[in-house]
C-alpha positions, 0 to 999 in steps of 0.5 A: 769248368767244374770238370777240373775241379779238384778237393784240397785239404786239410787246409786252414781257412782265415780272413773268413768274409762268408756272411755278406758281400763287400766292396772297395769303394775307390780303393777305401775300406770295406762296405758290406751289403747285407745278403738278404738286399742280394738276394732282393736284387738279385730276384728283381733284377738278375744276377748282372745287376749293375747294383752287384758289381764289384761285390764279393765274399773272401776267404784266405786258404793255407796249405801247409808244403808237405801235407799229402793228398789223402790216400797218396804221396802226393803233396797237396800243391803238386796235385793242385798243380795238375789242375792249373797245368790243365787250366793252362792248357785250357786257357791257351786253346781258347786264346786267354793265355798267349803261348808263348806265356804259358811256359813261364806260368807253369814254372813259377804259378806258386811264386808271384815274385817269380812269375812277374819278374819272369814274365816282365810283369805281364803274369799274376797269380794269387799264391803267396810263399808264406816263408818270404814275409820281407823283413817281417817274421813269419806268422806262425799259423803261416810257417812252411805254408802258401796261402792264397786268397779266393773271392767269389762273386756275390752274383754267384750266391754264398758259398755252400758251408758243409761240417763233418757231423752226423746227417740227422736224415740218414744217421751216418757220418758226411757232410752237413750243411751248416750256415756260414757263420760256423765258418771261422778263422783258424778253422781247419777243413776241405775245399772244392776248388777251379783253378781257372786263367783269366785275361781282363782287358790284357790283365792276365793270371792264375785265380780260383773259383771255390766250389764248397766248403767243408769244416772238420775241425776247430782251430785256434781263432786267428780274427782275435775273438774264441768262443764265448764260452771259452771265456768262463773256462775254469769257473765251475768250482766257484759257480757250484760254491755260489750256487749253493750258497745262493740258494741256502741265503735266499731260501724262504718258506714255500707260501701257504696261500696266493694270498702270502705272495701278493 
């Protein structure tokens, strides 16, 4: 499978759900498990744990419609094309994916609309056109972009987060690994992904696995929160007036003796 791997980016991450795995409950809101008791099933009682199932980590990925390849004239999409071109061809070979359905996925993989209505609602797949929001106008952060979710299997382990930065061992610029928390919506970076084709029980369609995650760059936070410090931005006038006026009303002889303090 990682052999059709391919790297993507710059791609912007959102609803970023690294941290702890979740589930649906009959379709109610998220109930997260904290990945310290993961990590205890998953050593006592492997990773097909009956405890495990249906749990999963989430991260939406955007790709803006004309950004290239680095290095190429390539658009990201139509580099990633390839790679679900040859998931398809896979998937058809190992009977996942009847033939005569394969034609249809490879025109219409980058519009779920599309697909279904083509393929009389046998076909899926994850990616959205950003640009077709209904009546609702589009985000901004979304304008000119697909964007698809990703879901990987809490069974699998966290997803490995890098950041571009300085290797304390070798002193040179690459990837870092960071712990998933520096992980944000909004953030901009590179991810490692595997198109693959799955058929469940007759349910057929497009999904992807993600290998790794790498940061570059911060972005505009896109849950509602920033950063903490941006909150007190602007204030170093005022706290150096404060602190000096501080310092000069509560200044007081230094003690001649322990005996001045007690």
């Amino acid at each position: 499978m990682a052999t059709n791997a391919i790297t993507l980016g710059r791609v912007r991450f959102s609803y970023v759900s690294l941290k702890d795995p979740f589930r649906h409950p009959d379709g109610g809101s998220r109930e997260y498990v904290p990945q310290a008791v993961v990590d205890r099933i998953i050593a006592e009682q492997g990773k097909d744990s009956p405890e495990l199932r249906d749990l999963q980590y989430g991260i939406n990925l955007s790709i803006g419609k004309d950004d290239k390849l680095p290095g190429t004239d390539k658009t990201l999409m139509e580099a990633l094309g390839e790679k679900v071109s040859d998931a398809i061809t896979e998937a058809v070979a190992a009977k996942r994916l009847p033939e005569n359905l394969s034609d249809k996925l490879r025109e219409h993989w980058l519009d779920r609309t599309a697909l279904y209505l083509a393929s009389d609602g046998k076909l899926k797949t994850t990616i959205r056109d950003s640009d077709v929001h209904g009546d609702e106008p589009t985000p901004a952060h979304l304008v000119n972009t697909y964007n698809f979710n990703v879901s990987p299997k809490a069974k699998q382990g966290r997803v490995p987060t890098f950041k571009w930065g300085v290797n304390p061992t070798t002193n040179k610029q690459g990837a870092v690994p960071v712990d998933v928390e520096e992980i944000h919506s909004g953030d901009y970076g590179f991810v490692e992904l595997v198109p693959y084709i799955f058929n469940n029980k007759g349910s057929i369609g497009l999904t992807f696995f993600i290998n790794s995650i790498l940061k570059t760059q911060d972005g505009e936070r896109l849950d509602g929160t920033r950063d903490a410090g941006a909150a007190f931005e602007g204030l170093g006038d005022y706290m150096a007036e404060a602190s000096d006026a501080g310092a000069s009303e509560f200044a007081s002889e230094p003690a001649e003796s322990i005996d001045d303090v007690l």
